[in-house]
Backbone as CSV, one residue per row, in Angstrom:
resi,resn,N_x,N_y,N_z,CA_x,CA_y,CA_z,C_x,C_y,C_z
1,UNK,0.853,-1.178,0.000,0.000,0.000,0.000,0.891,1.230,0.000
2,UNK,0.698,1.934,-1.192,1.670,3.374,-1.395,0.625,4.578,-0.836
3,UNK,0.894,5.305,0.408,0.356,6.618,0.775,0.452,7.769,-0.391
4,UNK,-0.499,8.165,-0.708,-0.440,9.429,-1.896,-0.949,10.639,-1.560
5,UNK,0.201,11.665,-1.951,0.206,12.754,-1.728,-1.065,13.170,-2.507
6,UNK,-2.138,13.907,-2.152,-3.078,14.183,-2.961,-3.154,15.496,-3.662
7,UNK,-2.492,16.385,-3.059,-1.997,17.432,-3.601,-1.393,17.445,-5.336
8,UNK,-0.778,16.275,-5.346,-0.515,15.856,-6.265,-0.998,14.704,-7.402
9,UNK,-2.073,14.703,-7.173,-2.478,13.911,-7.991,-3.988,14.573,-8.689
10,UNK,-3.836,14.256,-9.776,-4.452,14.937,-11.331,-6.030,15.076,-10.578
11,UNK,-6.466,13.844,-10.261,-7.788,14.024,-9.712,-8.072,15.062,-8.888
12,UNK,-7.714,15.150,-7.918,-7.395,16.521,-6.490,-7.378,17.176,-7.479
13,UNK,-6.768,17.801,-8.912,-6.361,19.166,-9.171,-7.297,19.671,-9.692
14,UNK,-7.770,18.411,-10.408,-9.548,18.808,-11.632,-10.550,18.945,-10.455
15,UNK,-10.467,17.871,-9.029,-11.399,18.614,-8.591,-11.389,19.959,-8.114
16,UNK,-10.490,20.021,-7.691,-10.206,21.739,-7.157,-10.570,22.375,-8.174
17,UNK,-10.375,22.544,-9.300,-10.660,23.344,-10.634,-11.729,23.369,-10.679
18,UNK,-12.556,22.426,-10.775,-14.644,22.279,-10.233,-14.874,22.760,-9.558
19,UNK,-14.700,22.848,-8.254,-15.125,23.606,-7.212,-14.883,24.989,-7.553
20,UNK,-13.777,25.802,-8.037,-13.986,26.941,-8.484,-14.666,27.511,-9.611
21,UNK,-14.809,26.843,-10.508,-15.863,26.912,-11.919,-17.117,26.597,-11.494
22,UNK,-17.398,26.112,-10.255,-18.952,25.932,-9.812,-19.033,26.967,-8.873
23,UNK,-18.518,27.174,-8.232,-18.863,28.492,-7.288,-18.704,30.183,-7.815
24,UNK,-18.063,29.831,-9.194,-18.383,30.891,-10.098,-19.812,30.934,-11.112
25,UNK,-20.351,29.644,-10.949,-21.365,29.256,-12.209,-22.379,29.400,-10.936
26,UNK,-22.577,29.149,-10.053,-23.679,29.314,-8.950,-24.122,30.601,-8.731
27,UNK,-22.785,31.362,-8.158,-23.214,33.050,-8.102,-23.517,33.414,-9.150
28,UNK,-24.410,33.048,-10.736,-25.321,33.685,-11.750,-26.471,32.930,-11.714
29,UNK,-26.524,32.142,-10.749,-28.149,31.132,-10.849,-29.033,32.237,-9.715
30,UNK,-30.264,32.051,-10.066,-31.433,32.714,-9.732,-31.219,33.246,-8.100
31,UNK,-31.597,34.033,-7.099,-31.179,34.178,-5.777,-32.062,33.375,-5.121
32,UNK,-33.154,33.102,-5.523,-33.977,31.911,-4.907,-33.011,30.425,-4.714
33,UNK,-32.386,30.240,-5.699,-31.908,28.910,-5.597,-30.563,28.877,-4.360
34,UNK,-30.078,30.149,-3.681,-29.036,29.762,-2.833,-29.128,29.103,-2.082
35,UNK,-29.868,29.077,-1.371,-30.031,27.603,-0.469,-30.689,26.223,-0.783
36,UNK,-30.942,26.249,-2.142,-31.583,24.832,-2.791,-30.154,24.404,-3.737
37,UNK,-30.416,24.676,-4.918,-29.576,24.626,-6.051,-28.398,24.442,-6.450
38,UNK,-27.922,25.595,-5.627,-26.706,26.466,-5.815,-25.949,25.847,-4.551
39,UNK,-26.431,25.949,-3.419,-25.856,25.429,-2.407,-25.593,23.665,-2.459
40,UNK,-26.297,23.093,-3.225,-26.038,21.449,-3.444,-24.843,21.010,-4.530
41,UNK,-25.087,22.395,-5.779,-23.601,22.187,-6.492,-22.331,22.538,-5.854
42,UNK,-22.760,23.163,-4.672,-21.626,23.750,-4.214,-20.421,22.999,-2.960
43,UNK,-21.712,22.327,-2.701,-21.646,21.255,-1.707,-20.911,19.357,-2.188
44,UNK,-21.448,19.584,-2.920,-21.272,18.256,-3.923,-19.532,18.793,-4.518
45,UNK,-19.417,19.523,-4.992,-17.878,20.141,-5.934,-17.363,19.819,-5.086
46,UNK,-17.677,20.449,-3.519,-16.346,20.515,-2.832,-16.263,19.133,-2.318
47,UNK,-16.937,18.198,-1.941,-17.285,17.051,-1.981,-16.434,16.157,-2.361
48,UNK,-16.178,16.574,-3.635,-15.286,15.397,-4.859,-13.531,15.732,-4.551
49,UNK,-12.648,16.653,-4.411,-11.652,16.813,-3.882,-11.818,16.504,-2.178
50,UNK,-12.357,17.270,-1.685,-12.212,16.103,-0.051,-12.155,14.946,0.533
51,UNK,-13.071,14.311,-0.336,-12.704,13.015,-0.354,-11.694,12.019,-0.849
52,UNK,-11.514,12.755,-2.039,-10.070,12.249,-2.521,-8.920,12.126,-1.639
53,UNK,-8.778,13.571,-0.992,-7.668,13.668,0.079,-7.910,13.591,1.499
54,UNK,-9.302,12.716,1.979,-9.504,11.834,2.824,-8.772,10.704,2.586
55,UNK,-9.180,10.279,1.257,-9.047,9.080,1.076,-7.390,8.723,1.356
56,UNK,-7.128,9.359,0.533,-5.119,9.265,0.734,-4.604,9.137,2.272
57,UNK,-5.400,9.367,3.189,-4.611,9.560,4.375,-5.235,8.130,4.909
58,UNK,-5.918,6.842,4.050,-6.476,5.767,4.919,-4.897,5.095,4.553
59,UNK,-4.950,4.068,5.699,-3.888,2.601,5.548,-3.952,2.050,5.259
60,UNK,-5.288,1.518,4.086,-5.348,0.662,3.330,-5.598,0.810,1.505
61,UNK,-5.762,0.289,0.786,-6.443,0.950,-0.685,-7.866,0.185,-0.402
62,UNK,-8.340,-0.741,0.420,-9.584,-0.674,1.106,-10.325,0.399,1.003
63,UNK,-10.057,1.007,2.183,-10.620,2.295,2.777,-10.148,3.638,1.613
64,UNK,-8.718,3.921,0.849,-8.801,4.873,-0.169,-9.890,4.154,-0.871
65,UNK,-10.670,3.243,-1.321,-11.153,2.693,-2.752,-12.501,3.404,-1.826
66,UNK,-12.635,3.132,-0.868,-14.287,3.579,-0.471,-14.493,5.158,-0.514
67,UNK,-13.240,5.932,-0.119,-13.590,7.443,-0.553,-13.359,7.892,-1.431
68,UNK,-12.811,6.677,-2.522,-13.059,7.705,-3.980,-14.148,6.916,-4.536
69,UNK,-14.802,6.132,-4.263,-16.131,6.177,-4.587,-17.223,6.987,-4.299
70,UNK,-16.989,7.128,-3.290,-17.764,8.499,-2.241,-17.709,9.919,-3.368
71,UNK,-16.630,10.187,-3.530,-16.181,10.985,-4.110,-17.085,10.976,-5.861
72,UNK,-16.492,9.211,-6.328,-17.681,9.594,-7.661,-19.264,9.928,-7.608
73,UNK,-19.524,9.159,-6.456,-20.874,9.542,-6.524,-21.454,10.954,-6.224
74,UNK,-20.288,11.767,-5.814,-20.614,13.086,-5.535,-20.398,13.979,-6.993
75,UNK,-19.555,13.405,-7.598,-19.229,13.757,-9.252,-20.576,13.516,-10.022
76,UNK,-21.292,12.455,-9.452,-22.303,12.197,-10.165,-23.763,12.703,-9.966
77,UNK,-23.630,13.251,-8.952,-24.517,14.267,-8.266,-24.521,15.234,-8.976
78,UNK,-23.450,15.573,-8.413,-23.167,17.508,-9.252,-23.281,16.882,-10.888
79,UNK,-23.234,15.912,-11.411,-23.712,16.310,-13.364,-25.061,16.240,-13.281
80,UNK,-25.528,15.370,-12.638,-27.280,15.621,-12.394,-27.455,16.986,-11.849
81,UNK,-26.947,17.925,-10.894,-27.291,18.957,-10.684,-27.295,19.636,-11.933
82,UNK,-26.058,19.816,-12.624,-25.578,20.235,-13.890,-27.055,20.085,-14.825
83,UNK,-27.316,19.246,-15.202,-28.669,18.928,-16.154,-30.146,19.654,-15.598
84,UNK,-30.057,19.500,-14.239,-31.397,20.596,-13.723,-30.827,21.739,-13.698
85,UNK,-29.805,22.217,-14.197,-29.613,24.174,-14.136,-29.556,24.110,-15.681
86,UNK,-29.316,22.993,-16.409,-29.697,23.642,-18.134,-31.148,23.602,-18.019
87,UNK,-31.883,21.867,-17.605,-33.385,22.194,-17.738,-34.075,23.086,-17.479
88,UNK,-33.283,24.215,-16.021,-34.099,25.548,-15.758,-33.606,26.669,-16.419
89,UNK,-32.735,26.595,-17.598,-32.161,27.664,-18.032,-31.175,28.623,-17.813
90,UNK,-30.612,27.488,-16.567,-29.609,28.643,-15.727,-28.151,28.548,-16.610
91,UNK,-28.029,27.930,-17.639,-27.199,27.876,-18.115,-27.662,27.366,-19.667
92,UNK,-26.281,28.059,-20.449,-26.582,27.905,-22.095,-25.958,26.362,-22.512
93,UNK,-26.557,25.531,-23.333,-26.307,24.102,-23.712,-24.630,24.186,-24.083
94,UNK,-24.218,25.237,-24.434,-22.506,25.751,-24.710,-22.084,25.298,-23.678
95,UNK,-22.320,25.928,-22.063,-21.649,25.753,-20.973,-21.702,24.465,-19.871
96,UNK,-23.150,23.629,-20.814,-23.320,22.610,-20.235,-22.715,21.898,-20.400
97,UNK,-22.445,21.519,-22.427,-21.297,20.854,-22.954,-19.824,21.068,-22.198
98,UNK,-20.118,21.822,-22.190,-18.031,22.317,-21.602,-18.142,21.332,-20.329
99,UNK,-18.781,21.667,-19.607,-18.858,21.299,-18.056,-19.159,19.700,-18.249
100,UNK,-19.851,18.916,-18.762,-20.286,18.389,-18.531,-18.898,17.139,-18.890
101,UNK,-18.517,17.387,-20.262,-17.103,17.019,-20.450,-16.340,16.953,-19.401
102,UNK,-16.010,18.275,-18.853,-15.174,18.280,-17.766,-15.553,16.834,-16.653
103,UNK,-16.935,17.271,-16.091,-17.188,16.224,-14.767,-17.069,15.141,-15.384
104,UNK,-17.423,14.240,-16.872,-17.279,12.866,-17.034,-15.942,12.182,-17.720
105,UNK,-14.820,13.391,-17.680,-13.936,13.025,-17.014,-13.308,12.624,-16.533
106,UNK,-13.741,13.764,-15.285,-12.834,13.192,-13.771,-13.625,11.986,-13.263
107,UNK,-14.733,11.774,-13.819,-15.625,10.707,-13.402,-14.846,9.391,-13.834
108,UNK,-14.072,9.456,-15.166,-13.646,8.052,-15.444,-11.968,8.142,-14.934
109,UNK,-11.531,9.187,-14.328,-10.628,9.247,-13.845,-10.453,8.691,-12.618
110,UNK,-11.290,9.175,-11.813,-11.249,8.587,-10.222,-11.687,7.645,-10.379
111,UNK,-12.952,6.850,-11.486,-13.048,5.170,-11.575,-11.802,4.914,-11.738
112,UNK,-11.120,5.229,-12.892,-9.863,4.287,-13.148,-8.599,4.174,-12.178
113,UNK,-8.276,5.285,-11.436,-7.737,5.597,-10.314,-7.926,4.554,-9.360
114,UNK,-9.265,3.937,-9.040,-9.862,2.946,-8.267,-9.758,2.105,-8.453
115,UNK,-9.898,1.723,-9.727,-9.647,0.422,-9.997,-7.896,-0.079,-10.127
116,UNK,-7.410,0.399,-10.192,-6.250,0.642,-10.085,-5.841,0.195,-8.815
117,UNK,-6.543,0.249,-7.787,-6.043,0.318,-6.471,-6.470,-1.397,-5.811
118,UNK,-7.815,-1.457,-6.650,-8.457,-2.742,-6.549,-7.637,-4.003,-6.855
């Protein structure tokens, strides 16, 4: 079992990069949605890097394999969030594409990352 710096690793960096491209894409969604919407993408982004670098600090690839699953399913959250802010218009099908690329991704990244470990 190799301990990994998470700082350094590609996943941690894209998620960090999400979390700031979502907390920039939130502050233009409706002001009604801050505590629904906006606050669940926001919650979920940061979600997907924390867990990652939870995960790195377990003693087993056991326990890393369970928080980067944690982690996808929070990736997979936030693209479903992603799809209810185009369905409400909070965003143009341009920025959905971009984004959406982005999260499926890191989505087959941290799978493969995992499996990797498996």
């Amino acid at each position: 079992m190799t301990r990994h710096n998470f700082k350094n690793l590609k996943i941690w960096q894209d998620g960090i990069s999400l979390v700031s491209e979502t907390y920039k894409l939130t502050k233009t969604f409706p002001k009604f949605e801050v505590y629904s919407l906006s606050s669940q993408m926001n919650r979920c982004a940061v979600s997907i890097p924390s867990n990652i670098a939870e995960g790195t600090s377990k003693s087993t690839n056991k326990h890393i394999s369970k928080y980067l699953e944690i982690s996808l399913g929070s990736a997979f959250e936030w693209e479903t969030q992603l799809i209810i802010a185009l369905n409400e218009k909070y965003i143009s099908k341009e920025e959905f594409k971009r984004l959406e690329e982005k999260i499926t991704t890191l989505q087959r990244m941290i799978s493969g990352f995992k499996k990797g470990l498996d």
